[in-house]
N, C-alpha and C positions, 0 to 999 in steps of 0.2 A: 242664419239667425236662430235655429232650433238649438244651439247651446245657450245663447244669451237668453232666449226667453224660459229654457229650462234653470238658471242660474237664477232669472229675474223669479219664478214657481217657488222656488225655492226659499227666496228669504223676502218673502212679500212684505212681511213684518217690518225689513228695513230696506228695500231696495236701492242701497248706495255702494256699491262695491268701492273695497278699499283698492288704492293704487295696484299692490300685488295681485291681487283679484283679478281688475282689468288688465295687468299686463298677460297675465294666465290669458284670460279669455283674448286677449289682443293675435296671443301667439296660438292660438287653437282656429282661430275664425279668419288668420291672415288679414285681420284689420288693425290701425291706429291703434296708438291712446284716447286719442285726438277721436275717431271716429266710433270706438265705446263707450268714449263719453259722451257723447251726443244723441246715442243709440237708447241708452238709458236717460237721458236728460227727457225726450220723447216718450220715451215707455213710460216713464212716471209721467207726463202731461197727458198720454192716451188713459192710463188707469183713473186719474183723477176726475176726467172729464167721463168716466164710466164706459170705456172702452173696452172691447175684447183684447185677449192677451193669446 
């Protein structure tokens, strides 16, 4: 997950990676679509509720 969350440091600003984004990360982390976007769907419910990142 040290790329997703260096990717999420990244554009805190807007953290929604567009489709090509997640495929990038999908093919670097050997994970899903399906399982990056839930990855982040999360990371944005942890930050909101003022969670460490």
């Amino acid at each position: 997950t040290a790329k997703l969350k260096a990717w999420l440091s990244e554009h805190i600003d807007h953290p929604y990676p567009t489709r090509e984004d997640k495929i990038n990360l999908a093919a670097q982390c050997s994970m899903t679509l399906t399982q990056i976007s839930t990855w982040f769907a999360n990371a944005r419910r942890r930050m909101k509720k003022g969670g460490d990142m």
